[in-house]
C-alpha positions as CSV (number, residue, x, y, z in Angstrom):
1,X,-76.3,39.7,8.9
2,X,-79.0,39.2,11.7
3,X,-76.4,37.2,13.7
4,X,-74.0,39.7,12.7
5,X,-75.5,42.3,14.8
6,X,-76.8,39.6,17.0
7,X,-73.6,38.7,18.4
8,X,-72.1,42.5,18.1
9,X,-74.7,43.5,20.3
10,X,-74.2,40.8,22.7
11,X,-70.3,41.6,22.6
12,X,-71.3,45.5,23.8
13,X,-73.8,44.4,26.3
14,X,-71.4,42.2,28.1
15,X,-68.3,44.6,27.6
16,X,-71.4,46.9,29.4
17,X,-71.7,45.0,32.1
18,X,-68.0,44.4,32.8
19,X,-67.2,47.9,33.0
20,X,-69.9,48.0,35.4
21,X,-68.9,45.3,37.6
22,X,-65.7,47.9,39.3
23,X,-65.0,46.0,42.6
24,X,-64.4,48.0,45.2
25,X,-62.2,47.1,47.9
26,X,-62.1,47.9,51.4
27,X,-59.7,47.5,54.1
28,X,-59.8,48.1,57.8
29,X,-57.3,49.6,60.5
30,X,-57.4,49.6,63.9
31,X,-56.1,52.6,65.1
32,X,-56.0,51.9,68.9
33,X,-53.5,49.2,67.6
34,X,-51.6,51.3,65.8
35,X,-51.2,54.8,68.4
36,X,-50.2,51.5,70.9
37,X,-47.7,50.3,69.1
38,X,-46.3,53.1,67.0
39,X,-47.2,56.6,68.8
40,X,-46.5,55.4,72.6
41,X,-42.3,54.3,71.1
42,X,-42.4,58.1,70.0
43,X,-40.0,60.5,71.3
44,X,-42.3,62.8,72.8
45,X,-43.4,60.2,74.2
46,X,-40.9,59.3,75.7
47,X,-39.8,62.7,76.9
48,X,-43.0,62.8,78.4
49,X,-42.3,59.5,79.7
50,X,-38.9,61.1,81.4
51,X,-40.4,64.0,82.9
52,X,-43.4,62.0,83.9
53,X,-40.6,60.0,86.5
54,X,-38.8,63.3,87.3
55,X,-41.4,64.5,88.8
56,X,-42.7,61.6,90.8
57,X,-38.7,61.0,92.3
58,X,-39.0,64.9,93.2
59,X,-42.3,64.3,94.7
60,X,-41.1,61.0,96.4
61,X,-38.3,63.0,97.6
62,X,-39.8,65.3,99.7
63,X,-42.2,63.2,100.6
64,X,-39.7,61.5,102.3
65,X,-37.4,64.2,103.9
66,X,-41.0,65.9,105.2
67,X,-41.5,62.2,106.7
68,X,-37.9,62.8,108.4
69,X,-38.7,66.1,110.1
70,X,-41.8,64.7,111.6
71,X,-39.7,62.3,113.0
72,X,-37.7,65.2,114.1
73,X,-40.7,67.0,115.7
74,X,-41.9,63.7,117.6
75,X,-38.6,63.5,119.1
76,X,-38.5,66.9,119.8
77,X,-41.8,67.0,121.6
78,X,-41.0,63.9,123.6
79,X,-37.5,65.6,124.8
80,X,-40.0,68.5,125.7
81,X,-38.3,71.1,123.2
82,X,-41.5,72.9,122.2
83,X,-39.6,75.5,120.6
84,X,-37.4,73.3,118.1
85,X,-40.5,71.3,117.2
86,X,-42.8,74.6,116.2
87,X,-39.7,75.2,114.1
88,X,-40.0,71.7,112.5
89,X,-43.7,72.3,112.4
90,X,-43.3,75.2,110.9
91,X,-41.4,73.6,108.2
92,X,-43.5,70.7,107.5
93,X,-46.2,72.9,106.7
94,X,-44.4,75.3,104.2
95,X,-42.9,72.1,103.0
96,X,-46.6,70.3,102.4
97,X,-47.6,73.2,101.1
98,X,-45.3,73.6,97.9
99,X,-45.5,69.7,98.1
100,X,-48.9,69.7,97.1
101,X,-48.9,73.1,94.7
102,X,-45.8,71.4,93.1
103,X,-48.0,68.4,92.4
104,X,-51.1,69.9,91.3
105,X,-49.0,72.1,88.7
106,X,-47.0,69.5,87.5
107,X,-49.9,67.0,86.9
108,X,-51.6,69.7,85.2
109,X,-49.0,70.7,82.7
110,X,-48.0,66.3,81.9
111,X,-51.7,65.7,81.5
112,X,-52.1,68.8,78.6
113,X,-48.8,67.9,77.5
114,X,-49.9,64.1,77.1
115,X,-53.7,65.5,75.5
116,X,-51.6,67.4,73.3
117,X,-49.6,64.8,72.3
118,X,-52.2,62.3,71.8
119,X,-54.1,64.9,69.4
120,X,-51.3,65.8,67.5
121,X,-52.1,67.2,63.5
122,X,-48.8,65.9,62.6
123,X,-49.1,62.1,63.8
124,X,-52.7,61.7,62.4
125,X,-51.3,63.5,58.8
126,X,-48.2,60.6,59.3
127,X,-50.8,57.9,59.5
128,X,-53.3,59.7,56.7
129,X,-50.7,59.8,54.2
130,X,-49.4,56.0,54.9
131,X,-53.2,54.6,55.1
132,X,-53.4,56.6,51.5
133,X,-50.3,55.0,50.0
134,X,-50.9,51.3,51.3
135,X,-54.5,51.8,49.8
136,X,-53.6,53.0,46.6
137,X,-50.9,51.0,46.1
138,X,-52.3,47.6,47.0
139,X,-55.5,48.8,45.0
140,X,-58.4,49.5,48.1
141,X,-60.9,51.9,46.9
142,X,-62.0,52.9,51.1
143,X,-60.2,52.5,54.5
144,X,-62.6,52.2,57.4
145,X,-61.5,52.2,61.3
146,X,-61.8,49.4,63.3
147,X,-62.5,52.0,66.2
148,X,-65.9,53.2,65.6
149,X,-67.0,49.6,64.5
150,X,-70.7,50.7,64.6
151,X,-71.1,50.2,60.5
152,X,-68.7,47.0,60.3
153,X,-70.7,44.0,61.1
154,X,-67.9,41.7,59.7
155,X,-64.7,41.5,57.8
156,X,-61.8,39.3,56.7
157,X,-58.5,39.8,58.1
158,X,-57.1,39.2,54.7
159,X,-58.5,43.6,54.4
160,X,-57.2,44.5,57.5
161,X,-54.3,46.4,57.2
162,X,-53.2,47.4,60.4
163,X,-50.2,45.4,60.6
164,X,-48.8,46.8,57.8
165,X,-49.3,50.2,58.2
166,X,-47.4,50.0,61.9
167,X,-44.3,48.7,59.9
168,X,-45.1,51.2,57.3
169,X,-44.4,53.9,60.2
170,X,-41.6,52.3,62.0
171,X,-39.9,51.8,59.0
172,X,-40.3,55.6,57.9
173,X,-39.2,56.7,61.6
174,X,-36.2,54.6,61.2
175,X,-37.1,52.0,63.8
C-alpha cells in the first residue's frame, strides 16, 4: 500500500511539473524589412511615387524655359534693346517666383502625404492581424520587433518570421 501511494504521488508530482513546464515561444520580425518590401510596392505608394515625378518634370520644365528667356534677355541686352529685355526680366522674375512657391507647396503637401502614408492605422492593423495569425497558428506565445533590438541580445533565425509574413501580405494583396 506504501508504494501504492508512493508511486501515485510520484505520478501527480511529475504530471505537476509537466503542466508547468508550458514552453513559450517567441518569434521576431523586422519591420523595416517588411514596410521595404511590402508597403513601398503599395499603391499609394506608388501614386505618391507618380505625383512625386509630375512635379519634378513641371519643375524641370520651367526651369528650363526660364533658362531660355535669360538667354533671351542676354541677347537682348547685347543688341541694346533695353526695353524688350526689362520685359523678359520682368518675366523671369514673376516666373522664379511661382517657380519657387510652386516648389515649396508641392514639397510640403508629398512630404505630409508620404508621413501620412508611412503612419497609416490601416497598414499597421494589416500587419497586426497577419503577425497574430502566423503566431497563433504556428503556436508562438509573443512577437517581438527586430526594430527596437534593445531587449533582444540574440535569436535564431529558425523564430524569425519576417519572411513569412511579407508573403503573408503579398499574397493577401494579390501580388
Amino acid at each position: 500500500m506504501k508504494k501504492f501511494f508512493f508511486t501515485l504521488l510520484l505520478i501527480i508530482t511529475f504530471t505537476g511539473i509537466a503542466q508547468g513546464q508550458i514552453l513559450t515561444r517567441f518569434a521576431v520580425v523586422d519591420m523595416n524589412r517588411v514596410y521595404l518590401a511590402f508597403f513601398w510596392e503599395s499603391r499609394a505608394v506608388r501614386e505618391w511615387e507618380e505625383r512625386s515625378t509630375r512635379v519634378q518634370a513641371e519643375i524641370d520644365r520651367q526651369t528650363f524655359e526660364i533658362q531660355g528667356l535669360r538667354v533671351n534677355m542676354a541677347d537682348a541686352r547685347a543688341q541694346g534693346n533695353n526695353e524688350q529685355a526689362l520685359r523678359l526680366e520682368t518675366e523671369i522674375n514673376r516666373r522664379t517666383e511661382f517657380l519657387r512657391e510652386y516648389h515649396q507647396t508641392q514639397t510640403a503637401y508629398l512630404e505630409a502625404q508620404l508621413t501620412n502614408l508611412s503612419q497609416s492605422s490601416s497598414f499597421y492593423e494589416q500587419i497586426y492581424d497577419e503577425i497574430r495569425f502566423i503566431a497563433e497558428s504556428e503556436g508562438f506565445s509573443a512577437v517581438l520587433s527586430l526594430t527596437n533590438t534593445a531587449g533582444i541580445l540574440w535569436y535564431s533565425p529558425t523564430v524569425d518570421i519576417t519572411d513569412r509574413l511579407i508573403r503573408s501580405l503579398q499574397n493577401r494583396a494579390g501580388r
